[in-house]
Phi, psi and omega in degrees: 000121180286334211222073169310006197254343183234131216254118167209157197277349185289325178287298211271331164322305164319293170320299215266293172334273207309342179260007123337293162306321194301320213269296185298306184300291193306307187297305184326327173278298184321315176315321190258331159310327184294289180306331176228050148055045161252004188314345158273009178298318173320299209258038175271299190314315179302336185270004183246021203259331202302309203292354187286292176317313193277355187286317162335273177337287195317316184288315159257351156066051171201148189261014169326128180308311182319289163330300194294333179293261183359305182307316231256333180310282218272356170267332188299307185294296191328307168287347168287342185258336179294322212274330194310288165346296188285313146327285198273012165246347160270003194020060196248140142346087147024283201293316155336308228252324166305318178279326161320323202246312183291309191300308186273311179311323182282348176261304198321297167353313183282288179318317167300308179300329174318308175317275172295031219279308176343305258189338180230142172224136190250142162240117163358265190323302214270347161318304210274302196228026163064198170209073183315297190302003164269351205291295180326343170289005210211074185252175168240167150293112158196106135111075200020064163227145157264128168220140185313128171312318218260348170292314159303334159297308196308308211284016160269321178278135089215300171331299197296280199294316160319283176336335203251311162286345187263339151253000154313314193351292197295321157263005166286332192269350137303283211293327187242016149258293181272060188259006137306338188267309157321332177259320173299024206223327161130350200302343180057047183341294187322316161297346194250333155264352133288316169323319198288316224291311215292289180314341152274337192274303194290346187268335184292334187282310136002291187263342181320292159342299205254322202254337193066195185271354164288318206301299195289340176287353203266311189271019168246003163272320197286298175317316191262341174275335168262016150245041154247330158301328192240023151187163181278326187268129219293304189307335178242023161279334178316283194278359170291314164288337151303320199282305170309335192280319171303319171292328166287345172291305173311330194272299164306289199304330176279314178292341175257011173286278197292292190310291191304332177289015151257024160265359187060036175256148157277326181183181156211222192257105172354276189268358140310333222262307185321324211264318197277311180317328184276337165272300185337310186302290182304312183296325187277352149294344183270313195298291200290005206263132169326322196226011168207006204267145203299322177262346178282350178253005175258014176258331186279333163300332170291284227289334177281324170307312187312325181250034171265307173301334184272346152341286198322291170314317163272005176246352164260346169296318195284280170348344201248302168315304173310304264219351175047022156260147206265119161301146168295138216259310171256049160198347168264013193264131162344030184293150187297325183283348176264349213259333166296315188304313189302302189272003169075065192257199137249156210282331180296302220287345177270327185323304199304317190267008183267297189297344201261350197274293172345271168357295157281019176051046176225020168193152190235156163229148198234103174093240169258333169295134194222132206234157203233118175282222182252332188293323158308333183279323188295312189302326187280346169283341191261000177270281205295296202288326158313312204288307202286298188306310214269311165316328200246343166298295184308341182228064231170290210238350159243032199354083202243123167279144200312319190272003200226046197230325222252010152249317178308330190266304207305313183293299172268045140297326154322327169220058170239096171266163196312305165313323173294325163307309157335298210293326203278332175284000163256332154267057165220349146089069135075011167338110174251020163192157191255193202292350171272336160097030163245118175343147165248117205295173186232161208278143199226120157232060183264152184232145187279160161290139213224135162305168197294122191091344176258167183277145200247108164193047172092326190228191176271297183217094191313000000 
């Protein structure tokens, strides 16, 4: 945009419609590349397509959209069967088979333009980001309205490519988990994957023109890999990655209006802004996503240390106990600096878990000295009975010797609930003390207090 200061719809509209298409016909596909771990075929095709254009060119000796769309279509199916080909008769790497077929079809591509050098002129720039901000410029007649030509290729390919997914469904979704089982079933894998391969070489060959190759490779990868992050399930990874690949086009074309002028630039390039707005997108889906996201699994890793560690606390407090010696008051009694230094905490995290046990009354302090109340003693006992039980299985039922047992139980002493507990004392046959001669507490079925967010069942983590 030369004039960042003014919004008209005759334009910018247009411009917004087409990375739109672009953004919805790619993902839509771009999902089952992601799923059956193709996701650079876009931008093989798109970089092997060159030699279709100059063949187009040689041939018909005009730069008419049609021939070059056609030209550039039928090298594009060409390189999804080739790389397909090479793969599975060259028994070569996915990515191998890709680079091999793109890398070469992309030299012919040069040496035929080399040819025509004369007479044809290729730009860099309308390569890499296309010239999106021209497409009002190119209109056709339909239906008495002038519309930028290439919003009827894309809204035919976008049409196409829905229409393909929505009576496809069952077998794109065999084919790209299971596609053995898909072919015993009668599904013809193979056929469901050249369709898919033909309908990427045409929507990339489509969108080339107007969006170039960043924009389209991006959006048939970026969209569907961050709504994969943010659900499992295949229909609304579907519609999710539409709806991201569309907030990124809206998002790029508006960020490329406005951000540069506060750098005192008039603009830039539309669809760079599209393309960079869809990483922009995928990194705050990876950091924010409720179910994979970079903070939910590192609160979820606190939360797992955290209740491990107040495990950790009351059962070496019970043990200490257990054992009736009187500690030297000063330097062995049970103090938050004695009991970090044993279990190897930092000092906020035994603080955090001291004060939270005081808090549920399951733990007292006498001094300085930290004490087991009887509800802490009960929570603490059914942990040294988990530990113990688990302890006498391991040298029982895995003949595991008596000295190398007591970090496996201890790690799984933690996500042991009372039926597992059950299970493991009948098949160890009713034990009362474990391979080392210390009592197995016997099951209490009183339940502990759980820190803020876990479930109360006896144990921190059932």
């Amino acid at each position: 945009m030369d004039d960042a200061s003014n919004w008209m719809w005759a334009l910018d509209g247009w411009i917004l419609a087409a990375g739109i298409l672009c953004a919805v016909a790619s993902s839509l596909l771009g999902n089952f590349l992601v799923l059956r771990r193709m996701s650079m075929l876009g931008d093989a095709v798109s970089h092997a397509v060159l030699p279709g254009l100059a063949a187009a060119f040689l041939i018909t000796g005009s730069r008419q959209s049609f021939p070059m769309f056609l030209g550039a279509a039928v090298v594009g199916v060409l390189t999804a069967m080739l790389t397909q080909w090479i793969r599975n008769f060259g028994k070569v790497d996915e990515g191998a088979s890709m680079g091999v077929v793109f890398t070469t079809l992309f030299s012919l591509g040069l040496v035929m333009i080399v040819q025509a050098a004369d007479t044809v002129d290729l730009d860099p720039g309308c390569v890499l980001y296309g010239a999106i901000e021209f497409t009002p410029l190119d209109t056709v007649v339909v239906f008495g309205w002038d519309v930028p030509r290439v919003i009827v290729t894309l809204s035919i390919v976008t049409l196409v490519n829905l229409l393909f997914v929505v009576v496809g469904y069952k077998e794109l979704k065999l084919t790209s988990f299971d596609p053995a089982l898909a072919d015993t079933m009668g599904l013809r894998s193979a056929w469901v994957h050249y369709t898919l391969m033909t309908l990427v070489a045409i929507t990339a060959v489509a969108s080339f023109e107007s969006v170039g190759n960043i924009l389209v490779v991006a959006m048939m990868v970026v969209p569907a890999a961050a709504a994969s992050l943010l659900t499992n399930r295949l229909p609304w990874l579907i519609f999710s990655s539409a709806v991201i690949g569309a907030l990124s086009a809206i998002l790029g074309h508006l960020s490329a209006i406005h951000v540069p002028r506060m750098f005192g630039y008039a603009s830039t390039s539309t669809a760079g802004m599209m393309a960079l707005m869809a990483g922009l997108l995928f990194l705050l889906v990876m950091i924010l996503s409720p179910s994979n996201g970079l903070l939910i699994n590192f609160a979820r890793r606190q939360h797992l240390a955290f209740s491990i560690l107040g495990d950790d606390v009351l059962a070496f407090i019970y043990r200490h106990e257990e054992k009736k010696i009187d500690w030297p008051r000063t330097e062995q009694t049970l103090t938050r600096q004695w009991l970090q230094k044993q279990l190897l905490s930092s000092p906020i995290a035994m603080s955090l878990i001291l004060f939270w046990y005081r808090a549920s009354g399951q733990l007292d302090r006498h001094g300085e000295s930290y004490v087991l109340t009887e509800t802490g003693r009960e929570a603490a006992a059914l942990l040294v009975r988990s530990h113990r039980l688990w302890e006498q299985y391991l040298v029982d039922q895995a003949g595991m010797a008596s000295d190398r047992i007591h970090g496996q139980a201890e790690r799984l002493e933690h996500f042991t609930d009372r039926s597992f507990r059950d299970k493991l004392e009948r098949e160890t046959e009713f034990p009362v003390s474990d391979p080392h001669g210390s009592p197995i507490p016997a099951e209490i079925s009183a339940k502990k207090s759980s820190p803020p967010g876990e479930p109360s069942n006896g144990n921190f983590m059932s």
